[in-house]
C-alpha positions in Angstrom: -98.3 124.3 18.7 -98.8 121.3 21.0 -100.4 119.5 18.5 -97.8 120.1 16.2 -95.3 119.1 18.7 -97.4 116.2 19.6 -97.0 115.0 16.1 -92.9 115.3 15.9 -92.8 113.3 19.1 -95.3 110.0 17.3 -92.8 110.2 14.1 -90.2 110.2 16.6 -91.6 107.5 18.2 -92.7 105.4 15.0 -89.2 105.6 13.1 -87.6 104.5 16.4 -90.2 101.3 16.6 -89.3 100.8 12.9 -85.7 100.7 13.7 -85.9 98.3 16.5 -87.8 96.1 14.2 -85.1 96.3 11.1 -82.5 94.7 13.8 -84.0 92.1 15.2 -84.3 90.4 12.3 -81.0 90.1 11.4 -79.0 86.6 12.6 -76.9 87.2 16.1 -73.3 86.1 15.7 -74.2 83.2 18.1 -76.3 82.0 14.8 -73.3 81.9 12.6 -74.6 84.8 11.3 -71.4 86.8 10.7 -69.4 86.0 6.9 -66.4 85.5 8.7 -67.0 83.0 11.4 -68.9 80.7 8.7 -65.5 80.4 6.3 -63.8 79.7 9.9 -66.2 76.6 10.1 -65.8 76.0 6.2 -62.0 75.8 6.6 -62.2 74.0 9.6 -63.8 71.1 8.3 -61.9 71.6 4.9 -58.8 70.9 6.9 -60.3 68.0 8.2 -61.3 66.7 5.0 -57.8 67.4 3.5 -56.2 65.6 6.6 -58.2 62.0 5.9 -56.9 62.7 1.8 -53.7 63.1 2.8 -53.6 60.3 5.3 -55.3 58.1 2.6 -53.2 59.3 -0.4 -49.8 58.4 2.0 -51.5 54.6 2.6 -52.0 54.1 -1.2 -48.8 55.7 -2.2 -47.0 52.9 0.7 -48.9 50.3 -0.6 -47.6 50.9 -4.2 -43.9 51.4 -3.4 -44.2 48.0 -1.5 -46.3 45.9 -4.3 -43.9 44.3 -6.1 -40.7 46.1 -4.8 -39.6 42.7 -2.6 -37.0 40.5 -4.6 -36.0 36.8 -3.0 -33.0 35.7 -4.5 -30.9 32.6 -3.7 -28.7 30.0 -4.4 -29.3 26.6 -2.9 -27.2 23.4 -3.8 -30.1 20.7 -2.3 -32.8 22.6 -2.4 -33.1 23.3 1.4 -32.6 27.2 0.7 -35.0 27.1 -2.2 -37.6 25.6 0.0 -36.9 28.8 2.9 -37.2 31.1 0.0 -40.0 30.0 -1.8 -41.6 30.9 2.1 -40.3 33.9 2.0 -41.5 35.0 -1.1 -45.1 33.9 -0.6 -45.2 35.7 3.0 -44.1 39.1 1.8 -45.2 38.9 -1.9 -41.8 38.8 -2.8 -40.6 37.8 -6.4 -38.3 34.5 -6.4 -34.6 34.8 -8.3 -32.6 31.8 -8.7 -28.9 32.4 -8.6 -26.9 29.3 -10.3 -23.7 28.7 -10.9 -22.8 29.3 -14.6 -20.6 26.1 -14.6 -21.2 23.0 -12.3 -18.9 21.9 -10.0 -16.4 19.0 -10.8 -15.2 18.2 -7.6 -17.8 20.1 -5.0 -15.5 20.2 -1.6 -11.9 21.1 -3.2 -13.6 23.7 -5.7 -16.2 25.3 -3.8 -13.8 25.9 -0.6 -10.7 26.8 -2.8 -13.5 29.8 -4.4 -14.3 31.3 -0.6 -10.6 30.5 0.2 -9.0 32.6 -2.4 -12.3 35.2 -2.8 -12.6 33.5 -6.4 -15.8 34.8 -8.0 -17.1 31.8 -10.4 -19.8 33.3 -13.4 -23.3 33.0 -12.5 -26.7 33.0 -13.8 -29.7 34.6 -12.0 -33.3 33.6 -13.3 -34.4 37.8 -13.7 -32.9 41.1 -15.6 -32.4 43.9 -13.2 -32.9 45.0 -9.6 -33.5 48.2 -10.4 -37.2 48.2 -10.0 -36.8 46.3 -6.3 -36.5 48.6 -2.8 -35.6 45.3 -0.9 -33.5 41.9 -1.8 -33.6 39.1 0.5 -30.4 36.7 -0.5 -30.5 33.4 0.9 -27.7 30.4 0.9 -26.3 27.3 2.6 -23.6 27.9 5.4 -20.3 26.3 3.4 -17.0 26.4 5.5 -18.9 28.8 8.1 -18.8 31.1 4.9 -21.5 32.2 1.8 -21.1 30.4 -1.1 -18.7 32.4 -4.0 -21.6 32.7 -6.1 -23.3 34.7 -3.4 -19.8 37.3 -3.9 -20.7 37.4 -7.5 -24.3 38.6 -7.3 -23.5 41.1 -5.2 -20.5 42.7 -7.2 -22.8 42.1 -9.8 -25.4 44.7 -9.6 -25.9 48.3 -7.6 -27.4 48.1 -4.0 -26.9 51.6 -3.0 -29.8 52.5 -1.5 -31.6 49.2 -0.9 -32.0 47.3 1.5 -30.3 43.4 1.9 -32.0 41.1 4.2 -29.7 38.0 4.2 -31.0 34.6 5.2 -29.2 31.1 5.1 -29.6 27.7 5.6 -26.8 25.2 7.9 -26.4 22.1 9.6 -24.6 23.3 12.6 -22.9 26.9 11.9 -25.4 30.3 12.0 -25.2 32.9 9.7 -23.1 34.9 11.6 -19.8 34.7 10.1 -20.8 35.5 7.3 -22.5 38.9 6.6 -19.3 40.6 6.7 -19.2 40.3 2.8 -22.6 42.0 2.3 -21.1 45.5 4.3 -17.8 44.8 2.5 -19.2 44.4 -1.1 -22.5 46.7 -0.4 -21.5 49.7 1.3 -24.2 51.9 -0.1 -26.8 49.1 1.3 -28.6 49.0 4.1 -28.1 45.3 5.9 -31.0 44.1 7.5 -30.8 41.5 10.3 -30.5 38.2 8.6 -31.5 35.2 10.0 -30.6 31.5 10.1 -33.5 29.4 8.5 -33.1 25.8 9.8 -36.4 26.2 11.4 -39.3 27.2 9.2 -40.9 28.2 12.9 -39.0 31.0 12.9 -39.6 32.9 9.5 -42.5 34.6 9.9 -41.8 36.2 13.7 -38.5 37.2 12.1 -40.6 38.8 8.9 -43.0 40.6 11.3 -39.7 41.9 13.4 -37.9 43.7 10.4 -42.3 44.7 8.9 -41.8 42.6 5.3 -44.7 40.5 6.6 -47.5 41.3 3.8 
């Protein structure tokens, strides 16, 4: 009977050993053993990887609204405005439009002050189609009678600038370009004017540029 109870008690004993065995070879959960805490690391570092594509994506998709999307149109009677322009244009990647006067002036003083005078708006020509395609338009011009030239009035009645952004810049002896932005609210109320700048010294272009973030 002993012996038989002697025998029970070493099976006992052996399927116990056995047991003990079977779990120590399984991974703690201070391994990474358990399913559930590795997808916790696998979306952990998915959601860093998706953060840096998303960050990226948002750089290239800025870089591609802004490519291109710069217009620089002006007017400029002796070329002084061309020349600010044409600066303009090659610091922010901008394209260049030339705005012209469909007819030449006969008698320059007596004509171009009777147009600002009496808010006469002569026919134009601009050197490009459409704006459509362009998120910002610099428009530059001389400083005539403390006023924008008429032809400056024309463009602007002359295409849609809700939604875009006007960045006026001019070009003057004496007078700054103060007086007259008030036609760019007036005639653009859908735009949004930037702060324009007075351009008689080319020193002060590019700070100006970085100020308002067109510098490319």
């Amino acid at each position: 009977m002993k012996s038989k109870k002697n025998i029970l008690l070493m099976m006992m004993l052996i399927f116990a050993f056995m047991l003990a065995a079977c779990s120590t070879g399984r991974p703690s959960a201070s391994e990474g053993g358990s399913s559930a805490e590795s997808e916790g690391s696998m979306r952990e570092t998915g959601s860093e990887n998706d953060g840096a594509l998303t960050e990226r994506s948002s750089v290239l998709s800025d870089s591609t609204q802004t490519e291109g999307s710069v217009l620089v149109a002006y007017f400029s009677h002796t070329g002084n405005t061309k020349q600010v322009a044409q600066q303009i244009a090659d610091l922010t990647g901008g394209s260049l439009a030339e705005i012209q006067r469909a007819e030449k002036y006969g008698d320059l003083q007596e004509e171009a002050e009777a147009e600002i005078l009496e808010s006469i708006r002569p026919e134009i020509t601009v050197s490009m189609d459409d704006i459509t395609d362009y998120d910002t338009v610099f428009v530059g011009y001389p400083i005539w009678w403390d006023e924008a030239p008429a032809m400056i009035a024309t463009f602007l009645e002359s295409y849609d600038f809700s939604g875009k952004t006007i960045v006026p810049f001019c070009t003057s002896a004496s007078d700054s370009i103060d007086n007259s932005l008030h036609i760019f609210s007036e005639i653009c109320p859908d735009a949004t004017i930037a702060a324009g700048l007075t351009a008689n010294d080319e020193a002060d272009i590019e700070p100006w540029l970085q100020e308002l973030g067109f510098l490319q």
